[in-house]
PQR file of N, CA, C, O and H, with PARSE charges and radii, in Angstrom:
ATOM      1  N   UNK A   1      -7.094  42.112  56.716 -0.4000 1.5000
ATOM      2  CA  UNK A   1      -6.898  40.716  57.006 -0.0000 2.0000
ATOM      3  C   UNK A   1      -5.488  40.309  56.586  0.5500 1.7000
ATOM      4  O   UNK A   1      -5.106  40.725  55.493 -0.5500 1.4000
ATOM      5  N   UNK A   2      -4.651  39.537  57.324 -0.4000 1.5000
ATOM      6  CA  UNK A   2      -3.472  38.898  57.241 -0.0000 2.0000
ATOM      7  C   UNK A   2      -3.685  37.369  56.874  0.5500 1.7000
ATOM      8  O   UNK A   2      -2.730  36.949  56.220 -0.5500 1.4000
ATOM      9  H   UNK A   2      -4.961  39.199  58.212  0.4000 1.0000
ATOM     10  N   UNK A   3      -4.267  36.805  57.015 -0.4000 1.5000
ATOM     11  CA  UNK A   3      -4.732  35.970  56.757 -0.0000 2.0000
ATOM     12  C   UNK A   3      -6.243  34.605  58.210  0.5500 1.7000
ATOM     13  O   UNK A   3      -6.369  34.556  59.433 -0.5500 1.4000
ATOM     14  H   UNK A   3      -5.043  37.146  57.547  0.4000 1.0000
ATOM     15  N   UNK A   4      -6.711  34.108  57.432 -0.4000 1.5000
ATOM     16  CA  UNK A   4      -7.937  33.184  58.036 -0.0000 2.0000
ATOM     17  C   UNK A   4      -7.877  31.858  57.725  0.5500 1.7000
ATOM     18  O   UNK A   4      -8.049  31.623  56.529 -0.5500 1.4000
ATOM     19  H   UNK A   4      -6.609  34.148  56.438  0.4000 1.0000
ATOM     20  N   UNK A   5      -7.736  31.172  58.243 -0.4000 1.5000
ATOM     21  CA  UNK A   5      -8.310  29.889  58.410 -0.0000 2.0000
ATOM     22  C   UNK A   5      -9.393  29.455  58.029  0.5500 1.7000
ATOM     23  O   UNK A   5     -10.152  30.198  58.652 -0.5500 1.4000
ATOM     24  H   UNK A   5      -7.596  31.363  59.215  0.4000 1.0000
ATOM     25  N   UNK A   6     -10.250  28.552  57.251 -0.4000 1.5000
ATOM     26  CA  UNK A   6     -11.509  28.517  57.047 -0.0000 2.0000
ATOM     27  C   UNK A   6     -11.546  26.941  56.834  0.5500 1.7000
ATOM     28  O   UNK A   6     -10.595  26.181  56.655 -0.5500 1.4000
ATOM     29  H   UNK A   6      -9.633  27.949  56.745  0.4000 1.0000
ATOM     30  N   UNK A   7     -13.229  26.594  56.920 -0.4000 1.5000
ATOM     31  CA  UNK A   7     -12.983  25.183  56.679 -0.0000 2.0000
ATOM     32  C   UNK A   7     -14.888  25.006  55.872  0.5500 1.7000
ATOM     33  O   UNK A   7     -15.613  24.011  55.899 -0.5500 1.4000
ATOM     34  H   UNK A   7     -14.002  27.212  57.066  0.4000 1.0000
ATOM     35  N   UNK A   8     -15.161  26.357  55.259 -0.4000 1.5000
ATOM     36  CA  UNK A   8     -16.915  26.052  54.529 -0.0000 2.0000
ATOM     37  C   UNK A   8     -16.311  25.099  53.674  0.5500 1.7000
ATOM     38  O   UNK A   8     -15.188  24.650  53.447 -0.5500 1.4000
ATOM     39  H   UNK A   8     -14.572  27.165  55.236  0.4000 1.0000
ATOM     40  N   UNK A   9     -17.388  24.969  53.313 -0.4000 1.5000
ATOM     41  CA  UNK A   9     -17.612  24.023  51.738 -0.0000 2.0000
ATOM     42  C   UNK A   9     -17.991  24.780  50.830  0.5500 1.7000
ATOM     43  O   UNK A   9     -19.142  24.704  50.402 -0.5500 1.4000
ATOM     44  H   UNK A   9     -18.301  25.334  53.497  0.4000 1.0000
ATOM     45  N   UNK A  10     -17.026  25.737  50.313 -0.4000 1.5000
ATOM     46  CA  UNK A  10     -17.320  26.572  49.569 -0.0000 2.0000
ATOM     47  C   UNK A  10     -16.006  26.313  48.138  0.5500 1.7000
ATOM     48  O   UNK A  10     -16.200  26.736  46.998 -0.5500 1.4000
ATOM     49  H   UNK A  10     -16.091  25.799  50.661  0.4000 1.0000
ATOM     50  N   UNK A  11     -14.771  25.569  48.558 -0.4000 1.5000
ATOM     51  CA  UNK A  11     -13.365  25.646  47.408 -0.0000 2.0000
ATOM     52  C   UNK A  11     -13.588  24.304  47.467  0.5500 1.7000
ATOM     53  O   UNK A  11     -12.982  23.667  48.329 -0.5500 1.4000
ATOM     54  H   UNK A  11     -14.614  25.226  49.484  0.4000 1.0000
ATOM     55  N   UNK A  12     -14.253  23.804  46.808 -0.4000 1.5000
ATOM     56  CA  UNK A  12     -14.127  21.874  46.507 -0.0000 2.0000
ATOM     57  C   UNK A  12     -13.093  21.716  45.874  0.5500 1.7000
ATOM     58  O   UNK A  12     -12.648  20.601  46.151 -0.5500 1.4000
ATOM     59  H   UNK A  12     -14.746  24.322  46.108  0.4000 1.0000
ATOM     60  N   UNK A  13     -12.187  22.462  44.856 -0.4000 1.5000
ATOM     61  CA  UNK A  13     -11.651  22.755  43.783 -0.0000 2.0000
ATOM     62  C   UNK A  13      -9.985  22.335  44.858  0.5500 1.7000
ATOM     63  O   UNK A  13      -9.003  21.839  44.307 -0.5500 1.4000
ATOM     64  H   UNK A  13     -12.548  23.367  44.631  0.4000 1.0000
ATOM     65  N   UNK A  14     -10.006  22.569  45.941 -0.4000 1.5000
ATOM     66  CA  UNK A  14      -8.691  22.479  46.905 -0.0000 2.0000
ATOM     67  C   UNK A  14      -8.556  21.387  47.109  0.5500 1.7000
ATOM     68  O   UNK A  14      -9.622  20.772  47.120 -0.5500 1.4000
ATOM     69  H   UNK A  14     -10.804  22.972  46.388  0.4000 1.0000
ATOM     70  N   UNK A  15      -7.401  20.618  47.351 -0.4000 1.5000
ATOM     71  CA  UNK A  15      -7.089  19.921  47.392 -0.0000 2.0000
ATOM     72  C   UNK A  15      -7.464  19.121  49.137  0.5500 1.7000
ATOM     73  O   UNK A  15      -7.815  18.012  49.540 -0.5500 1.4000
ATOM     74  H   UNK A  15      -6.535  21.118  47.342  0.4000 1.0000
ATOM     75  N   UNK A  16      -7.127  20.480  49.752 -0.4000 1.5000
ATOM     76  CA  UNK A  16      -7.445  19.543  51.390 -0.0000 2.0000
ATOM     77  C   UNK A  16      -8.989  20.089  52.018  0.5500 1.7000
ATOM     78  O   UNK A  16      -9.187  20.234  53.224 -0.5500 1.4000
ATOM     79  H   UNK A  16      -6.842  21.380  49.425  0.4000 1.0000
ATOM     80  N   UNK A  17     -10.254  20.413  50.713 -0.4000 1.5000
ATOM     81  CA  UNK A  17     -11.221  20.862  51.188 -0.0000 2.0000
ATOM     82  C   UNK A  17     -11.865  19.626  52.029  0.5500 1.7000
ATOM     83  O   UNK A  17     -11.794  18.402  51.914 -0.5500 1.4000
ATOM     84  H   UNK A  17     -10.093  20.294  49.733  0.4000 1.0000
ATOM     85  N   UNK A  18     -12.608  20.615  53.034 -0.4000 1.5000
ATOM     86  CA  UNK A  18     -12.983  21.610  53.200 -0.0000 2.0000
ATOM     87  C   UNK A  18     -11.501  22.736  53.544  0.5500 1.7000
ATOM     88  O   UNK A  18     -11.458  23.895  53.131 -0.5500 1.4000
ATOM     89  H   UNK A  18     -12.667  21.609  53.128  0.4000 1.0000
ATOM     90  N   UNK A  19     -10.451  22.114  54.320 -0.4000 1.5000
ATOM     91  CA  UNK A  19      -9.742  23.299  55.157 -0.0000 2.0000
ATOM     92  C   UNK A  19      -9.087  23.910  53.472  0.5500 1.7000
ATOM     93  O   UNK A  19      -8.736  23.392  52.412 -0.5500 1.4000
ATOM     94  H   UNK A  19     -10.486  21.173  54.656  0.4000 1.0000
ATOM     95  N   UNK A  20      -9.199  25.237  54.024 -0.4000 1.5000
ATOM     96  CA  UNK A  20      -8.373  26.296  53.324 -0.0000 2.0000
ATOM     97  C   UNK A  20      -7.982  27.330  53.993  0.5500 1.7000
ATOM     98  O   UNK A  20      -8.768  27.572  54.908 -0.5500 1.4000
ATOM     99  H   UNK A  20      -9.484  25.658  54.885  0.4000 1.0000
ATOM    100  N   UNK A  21      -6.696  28.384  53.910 -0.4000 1.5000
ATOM    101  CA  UNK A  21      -6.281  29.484  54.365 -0.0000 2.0000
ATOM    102  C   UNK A  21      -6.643  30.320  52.870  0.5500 1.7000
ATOM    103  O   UNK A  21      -6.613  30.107  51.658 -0.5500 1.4000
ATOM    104  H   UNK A  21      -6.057  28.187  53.167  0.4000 1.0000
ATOM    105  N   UNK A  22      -7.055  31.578  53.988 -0.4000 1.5000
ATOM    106  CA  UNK A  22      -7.281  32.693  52.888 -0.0000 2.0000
ATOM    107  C   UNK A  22      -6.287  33.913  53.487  0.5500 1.7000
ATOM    108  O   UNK A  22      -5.998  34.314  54.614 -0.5500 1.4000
ATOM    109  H   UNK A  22      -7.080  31.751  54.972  0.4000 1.0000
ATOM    110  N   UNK A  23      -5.878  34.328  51.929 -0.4000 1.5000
ATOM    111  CA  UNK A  23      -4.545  35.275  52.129 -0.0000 2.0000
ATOM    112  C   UNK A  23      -5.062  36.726  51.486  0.5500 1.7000
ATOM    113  O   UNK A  23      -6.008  36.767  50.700 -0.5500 1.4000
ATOM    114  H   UNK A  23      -6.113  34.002  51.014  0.4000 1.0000
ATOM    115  N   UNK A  24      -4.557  37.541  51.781 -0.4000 1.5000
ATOM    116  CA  UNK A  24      -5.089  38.963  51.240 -0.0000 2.0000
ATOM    117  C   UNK A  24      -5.131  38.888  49.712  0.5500 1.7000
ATOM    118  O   UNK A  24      -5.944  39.708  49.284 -0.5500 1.4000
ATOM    119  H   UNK A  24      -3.788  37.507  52.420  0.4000 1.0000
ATOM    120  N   UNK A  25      -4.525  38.177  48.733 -0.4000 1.5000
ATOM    121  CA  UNK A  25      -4.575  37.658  47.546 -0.0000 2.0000
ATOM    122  C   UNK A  25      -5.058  36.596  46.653  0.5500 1.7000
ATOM    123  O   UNK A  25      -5.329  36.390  45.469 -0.5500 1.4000
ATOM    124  H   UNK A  25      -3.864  37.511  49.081  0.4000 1.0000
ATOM    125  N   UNK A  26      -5.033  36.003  47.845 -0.4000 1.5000
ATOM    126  CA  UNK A  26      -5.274  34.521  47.287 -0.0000 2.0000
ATOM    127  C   UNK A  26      -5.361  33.180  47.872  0.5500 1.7000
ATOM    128  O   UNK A  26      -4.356  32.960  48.548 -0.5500 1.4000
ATOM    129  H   UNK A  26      -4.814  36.170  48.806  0.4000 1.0000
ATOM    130  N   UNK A  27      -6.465  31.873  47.860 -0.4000 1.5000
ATOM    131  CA  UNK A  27      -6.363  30.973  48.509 -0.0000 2.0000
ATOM    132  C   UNK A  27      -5.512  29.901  48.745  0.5500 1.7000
ATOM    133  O   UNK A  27      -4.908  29.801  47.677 -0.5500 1.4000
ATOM    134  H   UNK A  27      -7.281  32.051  47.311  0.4000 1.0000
ATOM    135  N   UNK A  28      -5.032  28.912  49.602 -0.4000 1.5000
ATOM    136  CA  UNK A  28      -4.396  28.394  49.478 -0.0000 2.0000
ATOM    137  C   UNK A  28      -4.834  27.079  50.278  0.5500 1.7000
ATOM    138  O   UNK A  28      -5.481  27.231  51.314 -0.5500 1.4000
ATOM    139  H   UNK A  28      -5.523  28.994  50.470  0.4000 1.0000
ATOM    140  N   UNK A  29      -4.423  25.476  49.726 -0.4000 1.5000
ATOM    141  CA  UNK A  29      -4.862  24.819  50.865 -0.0000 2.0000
ATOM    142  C   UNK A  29      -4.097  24.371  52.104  0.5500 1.7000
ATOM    143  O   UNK A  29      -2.873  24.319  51.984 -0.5500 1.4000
ATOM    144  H   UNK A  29      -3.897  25.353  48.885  0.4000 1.0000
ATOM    145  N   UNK A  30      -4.662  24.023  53.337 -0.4000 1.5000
ATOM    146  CA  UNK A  30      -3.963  23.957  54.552 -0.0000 2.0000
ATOM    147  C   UNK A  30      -5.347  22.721  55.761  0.5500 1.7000
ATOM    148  O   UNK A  30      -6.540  22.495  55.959 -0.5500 1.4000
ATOM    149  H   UNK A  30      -5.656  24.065  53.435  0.4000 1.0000
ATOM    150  N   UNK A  31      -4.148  22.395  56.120 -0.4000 1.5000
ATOM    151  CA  UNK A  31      -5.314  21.125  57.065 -0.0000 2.0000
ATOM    152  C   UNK A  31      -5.765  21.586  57.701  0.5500 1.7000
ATOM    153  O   UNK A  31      -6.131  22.718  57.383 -0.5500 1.4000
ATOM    154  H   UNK A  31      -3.178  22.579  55.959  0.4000 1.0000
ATOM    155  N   UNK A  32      -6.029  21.183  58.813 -0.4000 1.5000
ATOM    156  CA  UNK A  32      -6.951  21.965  59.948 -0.0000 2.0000
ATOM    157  C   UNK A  32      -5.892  22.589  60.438  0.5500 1.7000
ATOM    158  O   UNK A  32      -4.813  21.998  60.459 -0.5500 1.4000
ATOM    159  H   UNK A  32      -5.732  20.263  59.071  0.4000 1.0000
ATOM    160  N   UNK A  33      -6.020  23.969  60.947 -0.4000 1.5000
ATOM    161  CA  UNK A  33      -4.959  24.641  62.054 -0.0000 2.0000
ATOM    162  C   UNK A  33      -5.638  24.118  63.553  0.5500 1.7000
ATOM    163  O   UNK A  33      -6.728  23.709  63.954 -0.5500 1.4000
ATOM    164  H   UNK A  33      -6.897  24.449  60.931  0.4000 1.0000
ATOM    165  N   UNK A  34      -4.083  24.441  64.185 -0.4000 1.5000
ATOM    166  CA  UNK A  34      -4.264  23.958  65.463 -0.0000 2.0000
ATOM    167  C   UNK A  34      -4.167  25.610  65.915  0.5500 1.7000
ATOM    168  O   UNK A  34      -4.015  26.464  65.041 -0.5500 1.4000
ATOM    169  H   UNK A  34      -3.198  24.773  63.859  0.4000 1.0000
ATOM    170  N   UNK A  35      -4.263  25.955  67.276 -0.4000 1.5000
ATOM    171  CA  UNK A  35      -4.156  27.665  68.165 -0.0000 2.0000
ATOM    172  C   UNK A  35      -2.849  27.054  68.238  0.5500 1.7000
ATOM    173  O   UNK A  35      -3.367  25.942  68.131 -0.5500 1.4000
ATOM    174  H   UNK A  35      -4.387  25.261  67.986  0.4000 1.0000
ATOM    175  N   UNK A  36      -1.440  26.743  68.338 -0.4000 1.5000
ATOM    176  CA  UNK A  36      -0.520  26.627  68.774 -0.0000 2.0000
ATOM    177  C   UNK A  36       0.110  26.908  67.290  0.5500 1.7000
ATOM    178  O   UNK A  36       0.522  28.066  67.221 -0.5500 1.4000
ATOM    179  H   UNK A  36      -1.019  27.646  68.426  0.4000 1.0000
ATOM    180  N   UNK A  37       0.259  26.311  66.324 -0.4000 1.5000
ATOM    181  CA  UNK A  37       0.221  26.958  64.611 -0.0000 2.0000
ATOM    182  C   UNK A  37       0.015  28.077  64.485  0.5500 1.7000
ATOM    183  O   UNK A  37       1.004  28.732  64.156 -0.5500 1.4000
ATOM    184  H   UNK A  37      -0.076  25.371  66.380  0.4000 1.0000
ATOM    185  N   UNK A  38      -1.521  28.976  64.699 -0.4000 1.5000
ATOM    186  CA  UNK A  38      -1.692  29.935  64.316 -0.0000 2.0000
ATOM    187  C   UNK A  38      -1.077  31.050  65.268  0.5500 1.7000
ATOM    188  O   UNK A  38      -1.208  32.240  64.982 -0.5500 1.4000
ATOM    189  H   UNK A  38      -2.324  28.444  64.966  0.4000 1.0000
ATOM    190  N   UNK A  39      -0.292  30.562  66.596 -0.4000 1.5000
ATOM    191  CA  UNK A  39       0.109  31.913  67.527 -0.0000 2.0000
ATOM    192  C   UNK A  39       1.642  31.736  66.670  0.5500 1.7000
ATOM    193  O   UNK A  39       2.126  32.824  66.357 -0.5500 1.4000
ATOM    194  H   UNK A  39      -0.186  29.595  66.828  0.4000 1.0000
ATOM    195  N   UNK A  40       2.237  30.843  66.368 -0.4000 1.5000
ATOM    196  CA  UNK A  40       3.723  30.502  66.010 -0.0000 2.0000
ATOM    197  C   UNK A  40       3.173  31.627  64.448  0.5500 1.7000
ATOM    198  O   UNK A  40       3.726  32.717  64.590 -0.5500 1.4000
ATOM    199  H   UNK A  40       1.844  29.960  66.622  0.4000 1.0000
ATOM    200  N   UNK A  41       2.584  31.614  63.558 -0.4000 1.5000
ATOM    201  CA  UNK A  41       2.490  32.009  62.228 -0.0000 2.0000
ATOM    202  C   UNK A  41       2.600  33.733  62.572  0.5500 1.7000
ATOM    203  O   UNK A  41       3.128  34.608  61.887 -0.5500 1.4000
ATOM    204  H   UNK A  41       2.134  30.728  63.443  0.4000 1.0000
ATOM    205  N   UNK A  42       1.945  33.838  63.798 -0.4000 1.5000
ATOM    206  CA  UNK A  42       1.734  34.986  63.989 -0.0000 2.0000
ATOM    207  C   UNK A  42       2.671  35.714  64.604  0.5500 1.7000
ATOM    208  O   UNK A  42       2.772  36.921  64.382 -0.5500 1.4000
ATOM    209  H   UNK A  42       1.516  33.127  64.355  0.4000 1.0000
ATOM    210  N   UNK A  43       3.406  35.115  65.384 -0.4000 1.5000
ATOM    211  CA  UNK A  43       4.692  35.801  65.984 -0.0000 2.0000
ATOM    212  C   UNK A  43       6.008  35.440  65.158  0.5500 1.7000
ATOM    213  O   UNK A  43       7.170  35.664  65.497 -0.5500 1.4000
ATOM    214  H   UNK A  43       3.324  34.134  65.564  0.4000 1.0000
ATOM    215  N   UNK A  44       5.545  34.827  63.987 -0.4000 1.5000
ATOM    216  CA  UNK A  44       6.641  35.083  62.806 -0.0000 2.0000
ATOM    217  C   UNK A  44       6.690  36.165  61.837  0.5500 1.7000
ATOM    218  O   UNK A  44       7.650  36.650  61.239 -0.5500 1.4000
ATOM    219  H   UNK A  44       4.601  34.646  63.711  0.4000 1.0000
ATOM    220  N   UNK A  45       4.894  36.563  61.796 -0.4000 1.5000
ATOM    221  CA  UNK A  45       4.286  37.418  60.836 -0.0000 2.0000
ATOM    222  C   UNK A  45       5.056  38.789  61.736  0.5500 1.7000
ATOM    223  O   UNK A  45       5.581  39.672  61.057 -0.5500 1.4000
ATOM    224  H   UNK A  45       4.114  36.169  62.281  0.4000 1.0000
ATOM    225  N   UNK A  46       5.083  38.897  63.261 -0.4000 1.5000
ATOM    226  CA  UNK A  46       5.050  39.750  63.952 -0.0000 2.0000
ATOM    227  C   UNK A  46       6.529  40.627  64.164  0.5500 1.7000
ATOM    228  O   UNK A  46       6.889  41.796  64.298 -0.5500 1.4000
ATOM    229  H   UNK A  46       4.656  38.180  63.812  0.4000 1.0000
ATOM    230  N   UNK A  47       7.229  39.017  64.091 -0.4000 1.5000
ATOM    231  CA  UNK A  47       8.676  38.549  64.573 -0.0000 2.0000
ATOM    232  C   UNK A  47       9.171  38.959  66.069  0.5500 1.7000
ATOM    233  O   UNK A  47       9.962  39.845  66.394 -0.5500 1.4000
ATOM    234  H   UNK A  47       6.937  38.067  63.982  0.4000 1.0000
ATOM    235  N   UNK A  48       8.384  37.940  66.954 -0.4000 1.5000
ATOM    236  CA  UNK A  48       8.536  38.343  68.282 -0.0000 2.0000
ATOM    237  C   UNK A  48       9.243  37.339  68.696  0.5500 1.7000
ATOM    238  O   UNK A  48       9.615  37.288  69.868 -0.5500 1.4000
ATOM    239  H   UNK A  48       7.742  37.221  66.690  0.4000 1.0000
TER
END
């Protein structure tokens, strides 16, 4: 995993719960992703 998007009710503890990104290390909070965000994150991750 590179990273996920998530939005359970599982990290109350976050600041923008429910949304959180999960990273191969560690959580982080993040609003809702949009598909236009996550293709841009990804062709940065990619560098296309």
């Amino acid at each position: 995993m590179i990273f996920r998007y998530d939005n359970a009710y599982n990290h109350p503890e976050i600041k923008t719960f429910p949304h959180h990104k999960h990273l191969p290390e560690n959580i982080k909070e993040s609003n809702e992703a949009e598909l236009i965000d996550i293709l841009f994150e990804i062709s940065e991750i990619l560098k296309i």
